[in-house]
C-alpha positions, 0 to 999 in steps of 0.5 A, a space after each residue: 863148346 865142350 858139353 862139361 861148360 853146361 853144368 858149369 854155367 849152371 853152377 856159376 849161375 846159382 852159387 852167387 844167389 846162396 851169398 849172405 848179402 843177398 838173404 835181406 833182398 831175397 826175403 823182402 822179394 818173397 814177402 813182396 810176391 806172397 803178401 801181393 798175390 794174395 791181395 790180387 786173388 782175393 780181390 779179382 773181379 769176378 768175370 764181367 765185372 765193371 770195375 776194378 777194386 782199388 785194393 787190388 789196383 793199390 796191390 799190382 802197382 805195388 807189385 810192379 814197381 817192387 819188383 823192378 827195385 828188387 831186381 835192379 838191387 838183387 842184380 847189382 849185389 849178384 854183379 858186385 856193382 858199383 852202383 848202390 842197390 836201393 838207389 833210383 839213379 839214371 841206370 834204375 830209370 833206364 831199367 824202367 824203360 826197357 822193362 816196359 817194352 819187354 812188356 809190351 813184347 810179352 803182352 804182343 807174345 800172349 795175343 799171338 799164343 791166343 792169351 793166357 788162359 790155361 797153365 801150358 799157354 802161360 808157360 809157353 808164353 813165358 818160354 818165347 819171351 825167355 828166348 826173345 830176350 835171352 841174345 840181350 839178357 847181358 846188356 840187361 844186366 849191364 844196363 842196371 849195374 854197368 858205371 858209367 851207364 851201359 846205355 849202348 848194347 853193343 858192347 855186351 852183344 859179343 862172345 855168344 857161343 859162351 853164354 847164349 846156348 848155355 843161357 838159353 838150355 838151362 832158361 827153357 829147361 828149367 823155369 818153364 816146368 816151374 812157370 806152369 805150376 805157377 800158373 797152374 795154383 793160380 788159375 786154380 786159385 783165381 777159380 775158387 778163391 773161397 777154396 780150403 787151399 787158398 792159404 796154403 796155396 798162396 804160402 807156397 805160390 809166393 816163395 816159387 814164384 820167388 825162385 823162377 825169378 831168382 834162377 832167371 837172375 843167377 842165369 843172366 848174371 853168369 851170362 853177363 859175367 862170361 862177358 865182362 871177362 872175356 
């Protein structure tokens, strides 16, 4: 694989998140982010506390389950699918599967790191998980956009050498630096929530965590689109 094709993945990864058809989703994305972390911060218990607030409750499922509509229509406006963006069909709930083992394998990540306390370990969490994923991340996407369904992975395991290194360089050397301060604002954050900072912290910790997100896409839909040409 010729060097050259590692900038051009790069390319073709984040050129499609520029379109105008995805400004609506993108925003509503980044409302999402900002508007429930700052719910959940402002709402933590505090260290050894017994119960969980409903707010904050309320907040994280909300979060949750917005999260998984955005992606799933984010990547089927990125993909051109045929599937309708918004709609919970048999692909959507699939999605909803998949996702709740992957993060099941991120929480088995974080107890063999040693948990998430400090920026770098969240990090380096993010980053094996990044790597765990990244051989299946195109049938991820076939998952949610693929009509008929993509239920089998098989045939969106193939062709790796021009997808999977160029997939997993730019995965570990971009979203990485970007996970770390992410969780750097939070924690600190998270410590002092009365902190003259909290406002502009928040403002500015919804719209980053908005673009590892966004990046994490654009880089699995060129991945998927390498396959589905070839």
């Amino acid at each position: 694989m010729r060097l050259a094709d590692y900038p051009a993945f790069l390319r073709e990864a984040l050129a499609p998140l520029f379109a105008r058809r995805l400004a609506v989703p993108v925003l509503l994305l980044t409302v999402l982010l900002t508007a429930t972390n700052i719910v959940i911060v402002k709402t933590a218990p505090q260290a050894g506390g017994a119960e969980l607030p409903p707010l904050f409750i309320a907040a994280a499922i909300a979060r949750v389950g917005g999260l998984l509509v955005m992606t799933v229509a984010i990547m089927r406006l990125l993909a051109a699918s045929r599937r309708p963006p918004w709609r919970p069909d048999s692909a959507f709930w699939l999605t909803l599967l998949v996702s709740v083992a992957i993060f099941g394998i991120s929480a088995l990540i974080d107890l063999a790191i040693g948990g998430r306390s400090d920026p770098l370990s969240m990090a380096a969490s993010g980053v094996a998980l990044t790597l765990i994923v990244a051989p299946v991340a195109t049938w991820l996407v076939a998952l949610a956009v693929e009509k008929p369904l993509a239920w089998s992975p098989l045939p969106w395991l193939r062709d790796f050498r021009i997808w999977l290194p160029q997939l997993a360089f730019w995965a570990v050397l971009l979203l990485p630096p970007l996970a770390f301060l992410h969780s750097a604002i939070d924690l600190a954050i998270l410590h002092d929530p009365d902190s003259t900072w909290f406002w502009p912290a928040m403002l500015f910790d919804g719209p980053l965590s908005a673009v590892i997100l966004l990046i994490g896409f654009g880089l699995n839909n060129a991945a998927y689109r390498r396959v589905a040409r070839s």
